[in-house]
PQR file with spaces between the fields and no chain letter, atoms N, CA, C, O and H, PARSE charges and radii, in Angstrom:
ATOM       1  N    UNK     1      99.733   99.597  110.091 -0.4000 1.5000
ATOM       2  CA   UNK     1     100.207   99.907  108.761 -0.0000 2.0000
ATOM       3  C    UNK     1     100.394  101.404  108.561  0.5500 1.7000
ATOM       4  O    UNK     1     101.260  101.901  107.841 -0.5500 1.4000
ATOM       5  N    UNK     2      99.523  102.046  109.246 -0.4000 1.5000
ATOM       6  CA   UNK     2      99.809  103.771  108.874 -0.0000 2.0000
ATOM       7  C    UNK     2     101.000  104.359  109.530  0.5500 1.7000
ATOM       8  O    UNK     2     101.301  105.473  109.102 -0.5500 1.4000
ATOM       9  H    UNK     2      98.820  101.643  109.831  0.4000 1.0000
ATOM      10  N    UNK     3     101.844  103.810  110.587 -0.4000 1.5000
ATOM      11  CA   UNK     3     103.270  103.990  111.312 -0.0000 2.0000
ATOM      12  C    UNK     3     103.915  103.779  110.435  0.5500 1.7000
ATOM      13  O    UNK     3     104.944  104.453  110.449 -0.5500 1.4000
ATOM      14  H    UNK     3     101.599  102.905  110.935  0.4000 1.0000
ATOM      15  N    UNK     4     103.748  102.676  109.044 -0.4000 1.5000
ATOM      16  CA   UNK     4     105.268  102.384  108.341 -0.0000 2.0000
ATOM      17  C    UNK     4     105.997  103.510  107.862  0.5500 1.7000
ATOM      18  O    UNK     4     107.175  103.556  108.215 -0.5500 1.4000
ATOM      19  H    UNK     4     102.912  102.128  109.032  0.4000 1.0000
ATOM      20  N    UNK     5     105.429  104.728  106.902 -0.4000 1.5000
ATOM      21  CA   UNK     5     105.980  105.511  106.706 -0.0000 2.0000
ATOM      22  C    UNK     5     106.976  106.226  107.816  0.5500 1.7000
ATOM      23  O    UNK     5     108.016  106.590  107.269 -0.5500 1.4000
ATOM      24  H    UNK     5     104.472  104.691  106.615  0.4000 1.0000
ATOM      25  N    UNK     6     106.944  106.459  108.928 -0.4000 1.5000
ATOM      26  CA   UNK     6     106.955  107.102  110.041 -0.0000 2.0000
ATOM      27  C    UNK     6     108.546  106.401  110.355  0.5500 1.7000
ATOM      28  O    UNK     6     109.685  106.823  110.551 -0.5500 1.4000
ATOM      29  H    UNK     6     106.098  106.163  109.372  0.4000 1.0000
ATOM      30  N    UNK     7     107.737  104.858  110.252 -0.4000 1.5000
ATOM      31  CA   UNK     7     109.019  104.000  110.903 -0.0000 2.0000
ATOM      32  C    UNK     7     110.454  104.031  109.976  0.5500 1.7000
ATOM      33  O    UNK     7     111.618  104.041  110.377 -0.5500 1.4000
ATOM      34  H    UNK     7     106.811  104.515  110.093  0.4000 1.0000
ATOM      35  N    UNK     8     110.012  104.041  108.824 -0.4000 1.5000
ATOM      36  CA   UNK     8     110.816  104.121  107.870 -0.0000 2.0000
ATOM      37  C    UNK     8     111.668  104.985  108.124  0.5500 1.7000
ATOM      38  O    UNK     8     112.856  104.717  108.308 -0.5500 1.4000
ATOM      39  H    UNK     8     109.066  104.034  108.499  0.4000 1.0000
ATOM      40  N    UNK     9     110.973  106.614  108.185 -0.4000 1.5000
ATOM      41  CA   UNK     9     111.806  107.893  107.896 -0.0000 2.0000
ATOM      42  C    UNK     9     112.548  107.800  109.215  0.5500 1.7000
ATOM      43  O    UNK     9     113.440  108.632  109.384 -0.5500 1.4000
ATOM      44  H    UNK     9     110.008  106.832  108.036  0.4000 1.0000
ATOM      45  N    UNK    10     112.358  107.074  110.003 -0.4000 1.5000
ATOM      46  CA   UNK    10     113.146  107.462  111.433 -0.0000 2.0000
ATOM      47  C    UNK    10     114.357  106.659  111.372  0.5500 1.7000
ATOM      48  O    UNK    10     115.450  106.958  111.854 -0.5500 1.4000
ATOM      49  H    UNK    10     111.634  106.398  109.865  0.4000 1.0000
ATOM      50  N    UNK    11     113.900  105.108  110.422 -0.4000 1.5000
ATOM      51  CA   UNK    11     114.854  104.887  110.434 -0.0000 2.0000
ATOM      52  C    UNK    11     116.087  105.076  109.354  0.5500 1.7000
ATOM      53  O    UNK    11     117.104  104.423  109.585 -0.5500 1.4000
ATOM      54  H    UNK    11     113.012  104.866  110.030  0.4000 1.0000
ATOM      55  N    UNK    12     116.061  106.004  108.085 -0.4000 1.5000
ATOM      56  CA   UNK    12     116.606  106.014  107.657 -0.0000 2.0000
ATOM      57  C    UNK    12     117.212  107.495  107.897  0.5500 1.7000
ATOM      58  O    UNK    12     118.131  107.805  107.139 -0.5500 1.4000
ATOM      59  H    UNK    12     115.235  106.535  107.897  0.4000 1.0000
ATOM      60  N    UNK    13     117.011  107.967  108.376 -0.4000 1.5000
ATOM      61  CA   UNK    13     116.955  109.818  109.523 -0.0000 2.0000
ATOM      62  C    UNK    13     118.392  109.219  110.851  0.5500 1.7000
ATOM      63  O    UNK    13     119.327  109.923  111.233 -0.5500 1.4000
ATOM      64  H    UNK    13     116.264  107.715  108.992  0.4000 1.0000
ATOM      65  N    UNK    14     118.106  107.781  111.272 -0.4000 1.5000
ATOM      66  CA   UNK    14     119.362  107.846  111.967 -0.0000 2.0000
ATOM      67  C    UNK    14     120.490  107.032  111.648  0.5500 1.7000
ATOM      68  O    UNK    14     121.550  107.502  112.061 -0.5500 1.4000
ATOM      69  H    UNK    14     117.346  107.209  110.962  0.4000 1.0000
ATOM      70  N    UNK    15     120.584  105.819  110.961 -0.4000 1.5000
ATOM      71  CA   UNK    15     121.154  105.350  110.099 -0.0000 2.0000
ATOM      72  C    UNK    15     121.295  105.497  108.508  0.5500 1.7000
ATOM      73  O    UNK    15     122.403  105.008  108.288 -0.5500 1.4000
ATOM      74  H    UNK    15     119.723  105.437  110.625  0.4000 1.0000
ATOM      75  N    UNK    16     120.857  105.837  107.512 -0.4000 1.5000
ATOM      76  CA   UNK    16     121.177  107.024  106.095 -0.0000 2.0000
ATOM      77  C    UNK    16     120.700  105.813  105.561  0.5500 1.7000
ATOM      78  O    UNK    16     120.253  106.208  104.484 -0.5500 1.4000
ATOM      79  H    UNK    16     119.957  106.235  107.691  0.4000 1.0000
ATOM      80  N    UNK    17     120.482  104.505  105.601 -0.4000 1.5000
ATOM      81  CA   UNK    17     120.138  103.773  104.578 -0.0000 2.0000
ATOM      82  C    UNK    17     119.226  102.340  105.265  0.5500 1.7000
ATOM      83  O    UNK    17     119.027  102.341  106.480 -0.5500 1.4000
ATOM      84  H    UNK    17     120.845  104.184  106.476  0.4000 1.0000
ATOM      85  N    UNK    18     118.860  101.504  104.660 -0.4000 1.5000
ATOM      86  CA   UNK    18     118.215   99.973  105.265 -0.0000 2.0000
ATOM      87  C    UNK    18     118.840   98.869  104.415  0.5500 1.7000
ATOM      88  O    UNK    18     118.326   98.630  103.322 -0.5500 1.4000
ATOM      89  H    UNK    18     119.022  101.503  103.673  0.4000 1.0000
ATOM      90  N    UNK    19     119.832   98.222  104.796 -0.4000 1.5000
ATOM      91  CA   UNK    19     120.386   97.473  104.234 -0.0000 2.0000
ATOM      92  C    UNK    19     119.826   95.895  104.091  0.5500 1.7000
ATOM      93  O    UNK    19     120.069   95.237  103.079 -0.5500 1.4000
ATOM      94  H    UNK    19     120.249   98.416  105.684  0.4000 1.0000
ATOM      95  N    UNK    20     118.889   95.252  105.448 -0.4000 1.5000
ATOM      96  CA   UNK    20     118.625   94.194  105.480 -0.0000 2.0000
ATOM      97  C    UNK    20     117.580   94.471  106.173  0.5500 1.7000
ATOM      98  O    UNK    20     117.682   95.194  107.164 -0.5500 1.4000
ATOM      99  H    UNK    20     118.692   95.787  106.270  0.4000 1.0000
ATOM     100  N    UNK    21     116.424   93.968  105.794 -0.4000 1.5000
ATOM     101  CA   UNK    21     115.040   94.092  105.829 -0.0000 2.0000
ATOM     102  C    UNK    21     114.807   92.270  106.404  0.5500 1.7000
ATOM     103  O    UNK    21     115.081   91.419  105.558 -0.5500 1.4000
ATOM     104  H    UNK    21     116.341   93.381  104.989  0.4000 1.0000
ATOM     105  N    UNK    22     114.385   91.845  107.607 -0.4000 1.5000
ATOM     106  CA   UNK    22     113.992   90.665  108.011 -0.0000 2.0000
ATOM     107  C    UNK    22     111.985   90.342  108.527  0.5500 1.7000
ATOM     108  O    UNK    22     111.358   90.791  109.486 -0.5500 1.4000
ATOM     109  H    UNK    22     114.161   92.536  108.294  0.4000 1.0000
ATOM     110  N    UNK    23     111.736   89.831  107.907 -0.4000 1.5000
ATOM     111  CA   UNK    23     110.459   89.503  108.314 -0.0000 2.0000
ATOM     112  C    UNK    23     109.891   88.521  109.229  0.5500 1.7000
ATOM     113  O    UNK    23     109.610   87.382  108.855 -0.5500 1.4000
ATOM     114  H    UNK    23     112.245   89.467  107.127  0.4000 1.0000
ATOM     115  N    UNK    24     109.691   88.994  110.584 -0.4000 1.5000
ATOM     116  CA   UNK    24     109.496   88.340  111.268 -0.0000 2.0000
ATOM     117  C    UNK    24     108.393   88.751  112.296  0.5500 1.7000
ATOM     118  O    UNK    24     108.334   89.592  113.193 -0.5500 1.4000
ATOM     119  H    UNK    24     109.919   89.919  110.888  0.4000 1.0000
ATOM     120  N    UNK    25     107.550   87.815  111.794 -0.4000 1.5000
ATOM     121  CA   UNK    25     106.275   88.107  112.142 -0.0000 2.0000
ATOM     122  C    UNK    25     104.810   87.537  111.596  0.5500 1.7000
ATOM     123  O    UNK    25     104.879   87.424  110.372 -0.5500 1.4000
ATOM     124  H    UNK    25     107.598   87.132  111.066  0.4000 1.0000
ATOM     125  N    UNK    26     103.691   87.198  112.033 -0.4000 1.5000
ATOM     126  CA   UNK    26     103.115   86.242  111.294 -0.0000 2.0000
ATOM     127  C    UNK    26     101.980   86.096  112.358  0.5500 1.7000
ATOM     128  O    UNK    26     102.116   86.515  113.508 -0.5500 1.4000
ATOM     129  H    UNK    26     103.635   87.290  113.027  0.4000 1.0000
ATOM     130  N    UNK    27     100.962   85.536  111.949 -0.4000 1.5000
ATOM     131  CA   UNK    27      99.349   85.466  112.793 -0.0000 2.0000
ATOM     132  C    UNK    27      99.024   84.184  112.245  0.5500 1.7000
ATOM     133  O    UNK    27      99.078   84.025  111.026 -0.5500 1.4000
ATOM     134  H    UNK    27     100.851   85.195  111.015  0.4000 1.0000
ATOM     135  N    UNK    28      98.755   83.425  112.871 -0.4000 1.5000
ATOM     136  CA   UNK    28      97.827   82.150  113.221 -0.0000 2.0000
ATOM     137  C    UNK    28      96.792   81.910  113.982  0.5500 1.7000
ATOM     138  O    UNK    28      96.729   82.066  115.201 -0.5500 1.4000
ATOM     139  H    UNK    28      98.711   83.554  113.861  0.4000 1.0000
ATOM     140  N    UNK    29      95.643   81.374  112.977 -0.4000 1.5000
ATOM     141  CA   UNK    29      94.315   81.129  114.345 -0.0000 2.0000
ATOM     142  C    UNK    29      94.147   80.018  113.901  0.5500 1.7000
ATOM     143  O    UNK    29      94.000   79.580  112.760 -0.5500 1.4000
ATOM     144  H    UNK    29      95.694   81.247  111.987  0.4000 1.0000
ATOM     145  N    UNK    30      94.186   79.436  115.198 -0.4000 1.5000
ATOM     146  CA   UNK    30      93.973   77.681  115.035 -0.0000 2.0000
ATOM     147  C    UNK    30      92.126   77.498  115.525  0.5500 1.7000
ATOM     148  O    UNK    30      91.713   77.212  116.649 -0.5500 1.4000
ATOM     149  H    UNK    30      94.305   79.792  116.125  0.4000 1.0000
ATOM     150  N    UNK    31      91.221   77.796  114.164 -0.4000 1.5000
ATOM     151  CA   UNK    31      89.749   77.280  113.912 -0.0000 2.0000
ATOM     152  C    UNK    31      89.829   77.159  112.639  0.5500 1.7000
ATOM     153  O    UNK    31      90.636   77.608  111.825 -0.5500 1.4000
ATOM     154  H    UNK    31      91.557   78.028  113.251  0.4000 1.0000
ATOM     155  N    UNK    32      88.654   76.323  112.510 -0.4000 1.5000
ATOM     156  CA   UNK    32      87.945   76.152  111.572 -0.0000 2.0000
ATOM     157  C    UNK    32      88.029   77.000  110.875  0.5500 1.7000
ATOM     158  O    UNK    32      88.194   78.078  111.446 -0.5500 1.4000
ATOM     159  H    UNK    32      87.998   75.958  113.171  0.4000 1.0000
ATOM     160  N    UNK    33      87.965   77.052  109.129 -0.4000 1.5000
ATOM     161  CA   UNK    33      87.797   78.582  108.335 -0.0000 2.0000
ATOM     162  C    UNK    33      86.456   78.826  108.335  0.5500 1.7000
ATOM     163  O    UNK    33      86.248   79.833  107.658 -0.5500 1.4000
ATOM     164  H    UNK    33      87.831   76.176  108.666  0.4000 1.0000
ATOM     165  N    UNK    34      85.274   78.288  108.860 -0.4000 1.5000
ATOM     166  CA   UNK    34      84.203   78.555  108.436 -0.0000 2.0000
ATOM     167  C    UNK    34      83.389   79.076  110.196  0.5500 1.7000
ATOM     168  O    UNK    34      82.199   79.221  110.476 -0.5500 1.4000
ATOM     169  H    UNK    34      85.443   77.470  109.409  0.4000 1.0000
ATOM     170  N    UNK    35      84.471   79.215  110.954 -0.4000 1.5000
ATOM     171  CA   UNK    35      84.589   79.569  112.062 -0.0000 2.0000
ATOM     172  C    UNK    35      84.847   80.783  112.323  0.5500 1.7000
ATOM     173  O    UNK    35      84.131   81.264  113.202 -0.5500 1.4000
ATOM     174  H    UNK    35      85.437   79.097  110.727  0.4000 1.0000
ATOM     175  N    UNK    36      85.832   81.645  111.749 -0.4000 1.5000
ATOM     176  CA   UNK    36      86.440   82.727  111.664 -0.0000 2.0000
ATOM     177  C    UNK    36      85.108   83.356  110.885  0.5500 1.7000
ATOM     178  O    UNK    36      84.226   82.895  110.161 -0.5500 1.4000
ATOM     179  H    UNK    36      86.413   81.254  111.035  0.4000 1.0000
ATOM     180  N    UNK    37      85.473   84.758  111.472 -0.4000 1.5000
ATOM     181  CA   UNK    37      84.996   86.186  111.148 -0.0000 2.0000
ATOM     182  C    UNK    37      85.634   86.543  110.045  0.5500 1.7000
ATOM     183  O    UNK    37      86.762   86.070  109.908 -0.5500 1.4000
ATOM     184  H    UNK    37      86.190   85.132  112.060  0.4000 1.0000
ATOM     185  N    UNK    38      85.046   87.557  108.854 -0.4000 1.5000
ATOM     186  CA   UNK    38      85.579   88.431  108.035 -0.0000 2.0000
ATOM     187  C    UNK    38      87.279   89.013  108.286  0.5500 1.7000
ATOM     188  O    UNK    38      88.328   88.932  107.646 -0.5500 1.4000
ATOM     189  H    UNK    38      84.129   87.940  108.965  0.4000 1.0000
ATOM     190  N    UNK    39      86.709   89.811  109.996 -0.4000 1.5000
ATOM     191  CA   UNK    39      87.422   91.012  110.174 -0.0000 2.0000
ATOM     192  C    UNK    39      88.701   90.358  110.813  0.5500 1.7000
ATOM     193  O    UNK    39      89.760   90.984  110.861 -0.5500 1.4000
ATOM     194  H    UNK    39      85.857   89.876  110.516  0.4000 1.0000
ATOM     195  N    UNK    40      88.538   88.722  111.440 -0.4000 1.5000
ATOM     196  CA   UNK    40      89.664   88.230  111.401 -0.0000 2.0000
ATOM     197  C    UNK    40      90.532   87.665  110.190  0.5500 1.7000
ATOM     198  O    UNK    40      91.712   87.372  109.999 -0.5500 1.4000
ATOM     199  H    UNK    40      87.678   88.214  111.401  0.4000 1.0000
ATOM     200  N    UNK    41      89.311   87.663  109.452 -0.4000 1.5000
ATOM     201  CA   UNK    41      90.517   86.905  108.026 -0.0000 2.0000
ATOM     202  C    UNK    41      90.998   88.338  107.385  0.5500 1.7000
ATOM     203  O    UNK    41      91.797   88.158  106.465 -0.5500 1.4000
ATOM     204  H    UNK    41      88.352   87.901  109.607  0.4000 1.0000
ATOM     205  N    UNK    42      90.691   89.778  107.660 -0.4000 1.5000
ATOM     206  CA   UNK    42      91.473   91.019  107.188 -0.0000 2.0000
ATOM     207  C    UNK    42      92.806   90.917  108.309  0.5500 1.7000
ATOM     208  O    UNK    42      93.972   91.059  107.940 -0.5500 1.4000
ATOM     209  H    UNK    42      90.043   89.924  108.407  0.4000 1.0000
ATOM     210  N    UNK    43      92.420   90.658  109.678 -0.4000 1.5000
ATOM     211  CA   UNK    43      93.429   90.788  110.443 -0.0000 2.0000
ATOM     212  C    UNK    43      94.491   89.975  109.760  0.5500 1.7000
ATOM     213  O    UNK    43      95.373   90.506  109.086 -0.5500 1.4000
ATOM     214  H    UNK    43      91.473   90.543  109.977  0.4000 1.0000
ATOM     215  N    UNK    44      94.383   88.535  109.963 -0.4000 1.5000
ATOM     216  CA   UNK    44      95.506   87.720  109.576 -0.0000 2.0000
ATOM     217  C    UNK    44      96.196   88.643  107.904  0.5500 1.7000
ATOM     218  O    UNK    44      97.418   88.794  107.864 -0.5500 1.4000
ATOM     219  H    UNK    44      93.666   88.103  110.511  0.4000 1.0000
ATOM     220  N    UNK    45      95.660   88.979  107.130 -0.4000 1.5000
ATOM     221  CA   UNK    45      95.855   89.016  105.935 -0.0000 2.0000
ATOM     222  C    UNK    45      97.256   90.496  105.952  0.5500 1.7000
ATOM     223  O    UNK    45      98.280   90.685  105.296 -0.5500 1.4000
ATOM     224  H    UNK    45      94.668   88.857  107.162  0.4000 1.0000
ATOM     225  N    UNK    46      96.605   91.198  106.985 -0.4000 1.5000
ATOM     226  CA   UNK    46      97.301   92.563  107.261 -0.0000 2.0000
ATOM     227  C    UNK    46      98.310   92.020  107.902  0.5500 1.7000
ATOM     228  O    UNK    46      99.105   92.952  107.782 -0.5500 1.4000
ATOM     229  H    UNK    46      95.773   91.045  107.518  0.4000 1.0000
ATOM     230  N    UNK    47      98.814   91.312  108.423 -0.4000 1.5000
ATOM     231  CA   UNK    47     100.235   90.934  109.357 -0.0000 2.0000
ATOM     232  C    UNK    47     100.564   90.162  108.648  0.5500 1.7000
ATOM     233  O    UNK    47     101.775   90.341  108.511 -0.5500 1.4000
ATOM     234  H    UNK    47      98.168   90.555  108.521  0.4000 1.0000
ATOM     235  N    UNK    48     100.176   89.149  107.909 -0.4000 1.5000
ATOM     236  CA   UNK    48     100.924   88.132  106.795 -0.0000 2.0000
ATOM     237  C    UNK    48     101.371   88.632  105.487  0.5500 1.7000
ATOM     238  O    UNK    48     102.490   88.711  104.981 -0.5500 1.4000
ATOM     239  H    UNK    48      99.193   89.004  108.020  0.4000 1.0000
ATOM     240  N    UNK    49     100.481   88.869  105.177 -0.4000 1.5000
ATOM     241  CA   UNK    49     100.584   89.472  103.484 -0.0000 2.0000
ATOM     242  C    UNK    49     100.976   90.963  103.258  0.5500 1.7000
ATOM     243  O    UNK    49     102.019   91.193  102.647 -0.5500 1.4000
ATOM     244  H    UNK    49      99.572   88.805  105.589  0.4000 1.0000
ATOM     245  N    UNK    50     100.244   91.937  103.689 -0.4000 1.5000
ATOM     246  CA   UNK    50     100.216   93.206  103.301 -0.0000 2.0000
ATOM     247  C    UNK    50     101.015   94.180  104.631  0.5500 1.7000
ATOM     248  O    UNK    50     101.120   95.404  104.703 -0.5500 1.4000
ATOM     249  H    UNK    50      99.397   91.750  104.185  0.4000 1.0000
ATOM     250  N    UNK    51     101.489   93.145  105.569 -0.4000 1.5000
ATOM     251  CA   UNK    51     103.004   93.729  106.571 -0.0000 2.0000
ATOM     252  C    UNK    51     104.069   93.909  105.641  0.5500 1.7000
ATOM     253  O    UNK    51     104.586   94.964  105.274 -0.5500 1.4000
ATOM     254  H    UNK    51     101.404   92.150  105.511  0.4000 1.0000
ATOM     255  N    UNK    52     104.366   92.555  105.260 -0.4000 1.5000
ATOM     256  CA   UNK    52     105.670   92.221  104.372 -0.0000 2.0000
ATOM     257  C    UNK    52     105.372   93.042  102.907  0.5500 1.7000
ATOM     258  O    UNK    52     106.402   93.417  102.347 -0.5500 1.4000
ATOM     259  H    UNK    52     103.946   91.698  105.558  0.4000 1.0000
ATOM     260  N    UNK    53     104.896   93.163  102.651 -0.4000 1.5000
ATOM     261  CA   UNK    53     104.794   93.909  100.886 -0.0000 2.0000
ATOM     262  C    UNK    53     104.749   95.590  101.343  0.5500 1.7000
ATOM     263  O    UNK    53     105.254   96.503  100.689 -0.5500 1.4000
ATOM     264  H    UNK    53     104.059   92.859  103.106  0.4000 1.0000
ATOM     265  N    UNK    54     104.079   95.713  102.509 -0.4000 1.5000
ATOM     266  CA   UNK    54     104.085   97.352  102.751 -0.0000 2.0000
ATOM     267  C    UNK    54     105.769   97.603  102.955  0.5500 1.7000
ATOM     268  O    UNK    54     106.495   98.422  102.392 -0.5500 1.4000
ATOM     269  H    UNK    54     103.669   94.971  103.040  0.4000 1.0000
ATOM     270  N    UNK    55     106.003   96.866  103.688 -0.4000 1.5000
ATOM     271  CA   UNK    55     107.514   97.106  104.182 -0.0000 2.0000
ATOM     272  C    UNK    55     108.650   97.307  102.736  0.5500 1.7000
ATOM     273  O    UNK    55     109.411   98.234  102.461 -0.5500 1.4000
ATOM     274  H    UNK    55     105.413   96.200  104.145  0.4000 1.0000
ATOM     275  N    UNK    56     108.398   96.174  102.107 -0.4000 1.5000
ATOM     276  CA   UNK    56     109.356   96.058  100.573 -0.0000 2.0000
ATOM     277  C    UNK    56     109.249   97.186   99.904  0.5500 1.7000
ATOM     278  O    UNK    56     110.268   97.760   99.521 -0.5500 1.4000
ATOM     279  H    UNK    56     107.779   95.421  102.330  0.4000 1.0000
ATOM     280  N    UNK    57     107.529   97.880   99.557 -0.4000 1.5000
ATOM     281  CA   UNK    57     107.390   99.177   98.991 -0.0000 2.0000
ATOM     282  C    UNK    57     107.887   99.998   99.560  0.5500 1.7000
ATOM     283  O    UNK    57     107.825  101.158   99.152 -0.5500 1.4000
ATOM     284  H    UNK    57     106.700   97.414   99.868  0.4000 1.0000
């Protein structure tokens, strides 16, 4: 997440604008929820949820 800025400016530094933004990308763990760790339910949450909304902002 701390590259987005980065990724952004580079890409709008060689093309001038972002016209179509595609989300593709996504984390799945196939256990139990009472199986999983904390720091995996932040993981999943950071590539599902707060990838796609960092990107839109």
């Amino acid at each position: 997440m701390e590259s987005v800025p980065e990724v952004i400016s580079e890409i709008l530094e060689c093309y001038g604008c972002l016209d179509v933004l595609i989300f593709n990308s996504s984390m799945k763990v196939k256990a139990p929820v009472q199986c999983l760790s904390l720091e995996m339910d932040r993981i999943v949450m950071d590539v599902n949820y707060f990838g796609p909304i960092t990107l839109v902002k």
